[in-house]
C-alpha positions as CSV (number, residue, x, y, z in Angstrom):
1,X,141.7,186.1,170.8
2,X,144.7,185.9,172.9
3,X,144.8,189.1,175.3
4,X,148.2,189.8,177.1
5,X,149.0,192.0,180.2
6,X,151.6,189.9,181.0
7,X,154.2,189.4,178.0
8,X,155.7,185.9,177.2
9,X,157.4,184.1,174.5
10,X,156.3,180.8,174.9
11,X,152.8,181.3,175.9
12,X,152.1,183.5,172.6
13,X,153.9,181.1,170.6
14,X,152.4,177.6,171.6
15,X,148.8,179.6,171.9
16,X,148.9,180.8,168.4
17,X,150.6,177.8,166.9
18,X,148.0,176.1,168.6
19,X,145.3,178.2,167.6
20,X,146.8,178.0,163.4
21,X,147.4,173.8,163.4
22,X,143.6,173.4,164.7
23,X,142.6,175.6,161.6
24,X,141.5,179.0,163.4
25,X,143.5,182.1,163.6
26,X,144.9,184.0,166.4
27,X,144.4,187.7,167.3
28,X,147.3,189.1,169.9
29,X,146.3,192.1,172.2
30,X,148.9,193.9,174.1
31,X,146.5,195.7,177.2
32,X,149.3,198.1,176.7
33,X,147.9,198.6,173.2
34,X,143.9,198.7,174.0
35,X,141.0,200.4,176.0
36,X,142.4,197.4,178.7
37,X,145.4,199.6,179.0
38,X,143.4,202.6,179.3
39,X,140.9,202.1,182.1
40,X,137.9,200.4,180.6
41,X,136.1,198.2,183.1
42,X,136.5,194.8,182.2
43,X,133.1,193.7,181.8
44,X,132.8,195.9,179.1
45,X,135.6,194.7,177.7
46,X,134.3,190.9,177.9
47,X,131.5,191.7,176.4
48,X,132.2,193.1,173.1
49,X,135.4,191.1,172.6
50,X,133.5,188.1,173.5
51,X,131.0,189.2,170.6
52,X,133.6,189.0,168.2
53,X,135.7,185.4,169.1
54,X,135.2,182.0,169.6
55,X,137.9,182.0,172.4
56,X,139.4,184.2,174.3
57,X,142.9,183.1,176.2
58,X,144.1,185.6,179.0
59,X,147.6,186.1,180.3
60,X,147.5,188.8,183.7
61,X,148.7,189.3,187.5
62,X,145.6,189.0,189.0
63,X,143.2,185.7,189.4
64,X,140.5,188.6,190.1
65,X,140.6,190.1,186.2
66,X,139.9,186.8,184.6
67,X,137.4,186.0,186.6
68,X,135.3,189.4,186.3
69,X,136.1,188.9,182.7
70,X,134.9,185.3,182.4
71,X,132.0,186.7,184.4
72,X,130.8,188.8,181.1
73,X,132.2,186.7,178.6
74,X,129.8,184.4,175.7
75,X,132.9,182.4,175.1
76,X,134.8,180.3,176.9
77,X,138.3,182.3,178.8
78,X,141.4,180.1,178.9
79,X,143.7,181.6,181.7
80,X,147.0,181.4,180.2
81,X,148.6,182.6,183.5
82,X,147.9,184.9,186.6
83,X,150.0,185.1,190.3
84,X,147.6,182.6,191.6
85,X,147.3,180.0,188.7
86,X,148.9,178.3,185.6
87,X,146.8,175.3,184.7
88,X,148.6,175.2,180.9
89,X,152.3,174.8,183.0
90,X,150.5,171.3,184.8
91,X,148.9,170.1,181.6
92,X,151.7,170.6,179.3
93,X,153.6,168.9,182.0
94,X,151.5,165.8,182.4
95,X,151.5,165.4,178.5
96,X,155.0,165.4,178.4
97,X,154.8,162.7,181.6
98,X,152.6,160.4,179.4
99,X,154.6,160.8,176.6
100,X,157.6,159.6,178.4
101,X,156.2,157.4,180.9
102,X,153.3,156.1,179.9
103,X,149.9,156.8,181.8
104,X,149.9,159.3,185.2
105,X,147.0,157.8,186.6
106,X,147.9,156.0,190.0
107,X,151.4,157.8,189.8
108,X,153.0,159.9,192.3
109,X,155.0,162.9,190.5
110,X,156.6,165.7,193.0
């Protein structure tokens, strides 16, 4: 389950791509386009969409949502972005390090 507040090309792309090529499938919500989007607390929302995934990646503004969600959730919550944080940026930029320079470890990269 890939849920979106935030919209992005990329993300959704290399997400579901992802998602396909390890031999799942991907569902996209738009909060726009849910209960999200409509007020319900999300706890609630964790909870039964957590019921019915394996996974759920989140793309939003605030660090705060993911965490509440996480909170509630039976599956693991990828954060896919939020104001504060974007670990998938820093690890799909020290894969393309290695793959270019060989091993990170003991490197300094600005």
């Amino acid at each position: 389950m890939m849920i979106f507040e935030k919209a992005s090309t990329r993300t959704r792309l290399s997400f579901e791509a992802g998602m396909h090529q390890l031999g799942g499938s991907a569902i996209y919500l738009n909060t726009r386009d849910s209960q999200l989007g409509r007020g319900e607390p999300v706890e609630d929302a964790a909870e039964v969409i957590s019921r019915m995934s394996d996974i759920v990646m989140i793309r939003t503004y605030e660090q705060e949502i993911i965490e509440r969600f996480a909170g509630h959730s039976r599956v693991p919550v990828i954060n896919g972005l939020t104001n504060e944080y974007h670990p998938c940026q820093i690890l799909a930029d020290i894969f393309t390090f290695i793959e270019h320079r060989g091993p990170i470890q003991g490197r300094t990269v600005a």
